[in-house]
C-alpha positions as CSV (number, residue, x, y, z in Angstrom):
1,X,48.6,100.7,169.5
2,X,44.9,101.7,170.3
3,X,42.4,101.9,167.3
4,X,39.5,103.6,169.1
5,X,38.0,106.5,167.8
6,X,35.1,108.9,168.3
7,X,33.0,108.4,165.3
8,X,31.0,111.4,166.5
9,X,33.1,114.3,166.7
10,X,36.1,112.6,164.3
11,X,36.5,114.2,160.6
12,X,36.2,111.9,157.8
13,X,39.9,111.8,157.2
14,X,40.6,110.7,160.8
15,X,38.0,108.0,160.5
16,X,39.2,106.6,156.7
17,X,43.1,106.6,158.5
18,X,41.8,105.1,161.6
19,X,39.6,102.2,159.5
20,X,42.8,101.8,157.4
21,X,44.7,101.4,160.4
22,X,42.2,98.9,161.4
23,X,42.6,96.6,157.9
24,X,46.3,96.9,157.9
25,X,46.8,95.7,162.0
26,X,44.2,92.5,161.2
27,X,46.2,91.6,157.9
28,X,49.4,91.6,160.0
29,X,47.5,89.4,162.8
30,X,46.6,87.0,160.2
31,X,50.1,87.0,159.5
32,X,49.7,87.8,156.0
33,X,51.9,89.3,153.2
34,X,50.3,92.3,151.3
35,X,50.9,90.3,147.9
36,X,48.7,87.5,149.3
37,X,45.6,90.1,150.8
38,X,46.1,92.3,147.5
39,X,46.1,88.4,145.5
40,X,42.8,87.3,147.4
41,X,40.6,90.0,146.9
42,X,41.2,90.6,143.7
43,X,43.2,94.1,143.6
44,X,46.9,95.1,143.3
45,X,49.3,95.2,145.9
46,X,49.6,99.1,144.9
47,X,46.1,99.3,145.2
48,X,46.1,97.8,149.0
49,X,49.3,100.1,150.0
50,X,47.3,102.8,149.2
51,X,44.4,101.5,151.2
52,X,46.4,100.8,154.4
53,X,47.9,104.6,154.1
54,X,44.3,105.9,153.8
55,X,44.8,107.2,150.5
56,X,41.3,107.0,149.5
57,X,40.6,104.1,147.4
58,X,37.0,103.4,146.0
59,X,34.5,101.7,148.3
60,X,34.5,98.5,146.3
61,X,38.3,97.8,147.3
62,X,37.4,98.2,150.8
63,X,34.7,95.6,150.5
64,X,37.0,93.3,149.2
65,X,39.9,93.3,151.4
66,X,37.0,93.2,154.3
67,X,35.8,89.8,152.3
68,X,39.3,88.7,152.0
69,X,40.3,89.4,155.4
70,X,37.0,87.4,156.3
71,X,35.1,90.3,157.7
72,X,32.3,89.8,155.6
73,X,29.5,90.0,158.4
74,X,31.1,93.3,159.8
75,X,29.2,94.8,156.8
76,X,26.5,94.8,157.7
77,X,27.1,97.1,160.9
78,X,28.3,99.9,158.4
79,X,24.8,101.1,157.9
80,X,21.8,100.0,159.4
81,X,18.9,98.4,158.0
82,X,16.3,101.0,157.4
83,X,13.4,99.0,157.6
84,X,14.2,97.8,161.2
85,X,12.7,100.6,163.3
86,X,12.6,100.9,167.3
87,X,9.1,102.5,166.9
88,X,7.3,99.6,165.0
89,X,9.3,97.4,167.5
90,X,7.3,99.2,170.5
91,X,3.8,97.8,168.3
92,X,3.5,101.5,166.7
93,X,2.4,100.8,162.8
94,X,3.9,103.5,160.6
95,X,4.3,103.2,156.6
96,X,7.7,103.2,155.3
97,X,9.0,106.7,154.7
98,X,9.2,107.7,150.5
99,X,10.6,111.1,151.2
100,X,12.7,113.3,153.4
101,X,10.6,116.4,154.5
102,X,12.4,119.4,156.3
103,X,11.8,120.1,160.0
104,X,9.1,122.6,160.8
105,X,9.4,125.3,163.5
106,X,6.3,125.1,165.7
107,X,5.2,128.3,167.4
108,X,5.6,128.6,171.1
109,X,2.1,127.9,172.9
110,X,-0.3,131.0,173.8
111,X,0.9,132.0,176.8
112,X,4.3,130.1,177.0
113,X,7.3,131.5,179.0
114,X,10.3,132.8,176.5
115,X,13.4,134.3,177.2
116,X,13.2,138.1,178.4
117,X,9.6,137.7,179.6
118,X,10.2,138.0,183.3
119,X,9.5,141.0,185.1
120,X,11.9,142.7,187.5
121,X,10.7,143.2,190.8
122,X,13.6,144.0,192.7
C-alpha cells in the first residue's frame, strides 16, 4: 500500500486518514499490539482505534503515539521554525515580524500596458 499524498491540493480529511494510515502501518512494522502502543503512550486502546481510523482525536494523542512509536524528531518537520528565514540566510537583516498586515494592491505604473489597451489596426 502507498502512503503518498499531495499535501497541496489534499482536504484535511484526506490528510488526517492518510497520517493515520501512516501511525497504524509503522505500529504494525514494529510489530506491535495496539494494547502495548495505546499502554506506552499513555492513552486507551479505544482512544488509539480511533486514531488509526482517523476519527479525529486531539492533537496531544497524536504527539504521543508519535513519541511512543519513537518518532519524536519527525516533530519537528510539522511546522517550521519561524525564526529561521531564507532572507536573513542570504545576509538581509529584517526584525522579526509582530503582526500580520494584509496585502496591498499597488496601482499599475503611468503608462503601463493592461488588458484591452491595444489598438486594432487591421
Amino acid at each position: 500500500m502507498t502512503y503518498s499524498i499531495d499535501f497541496s491540493v489534499a482536504t484535511s480529511e484526506q490528510i488526517e486518514r492518510a497520517l493515520c494510515e501512516r501511525a497504524e502501518a509503522l505500529r504494525l512494522a514494529q510489530n506491535r499490539t495496539q494494547a502495548d502502543l495505546a499502554a506506552e503512550a499513555g492513552i486507551g486502546v479505544r482512544t488509539l482505534r480511533r486514531l488509526e481510523k482517523g476519527d479525529g482525536v486531539a492533537f496531544d494523542t497524536l504527539i504521543r503515539v508519535m513519541i511512543a512509536l519513537g518518532l519524536q524528531d519527525q516533530l519537528s518537520s510539522f511546522l517550521p521554525d519561524p525564526s529561521v528565514r531564507p532572507m536573513e540566510r542570504l545576509g538581509v537583516s529584517r526584525q522579526e515580524r509582530q503582526r500580520a498586515r494584509p496585502a496591498t494592491s499597488r496601482p499599475a505604473p503611468a503608462g503601463a500596458w493592461t488588458w484591452g489597451d491595444e489598438t486594432d489596426n487591421g
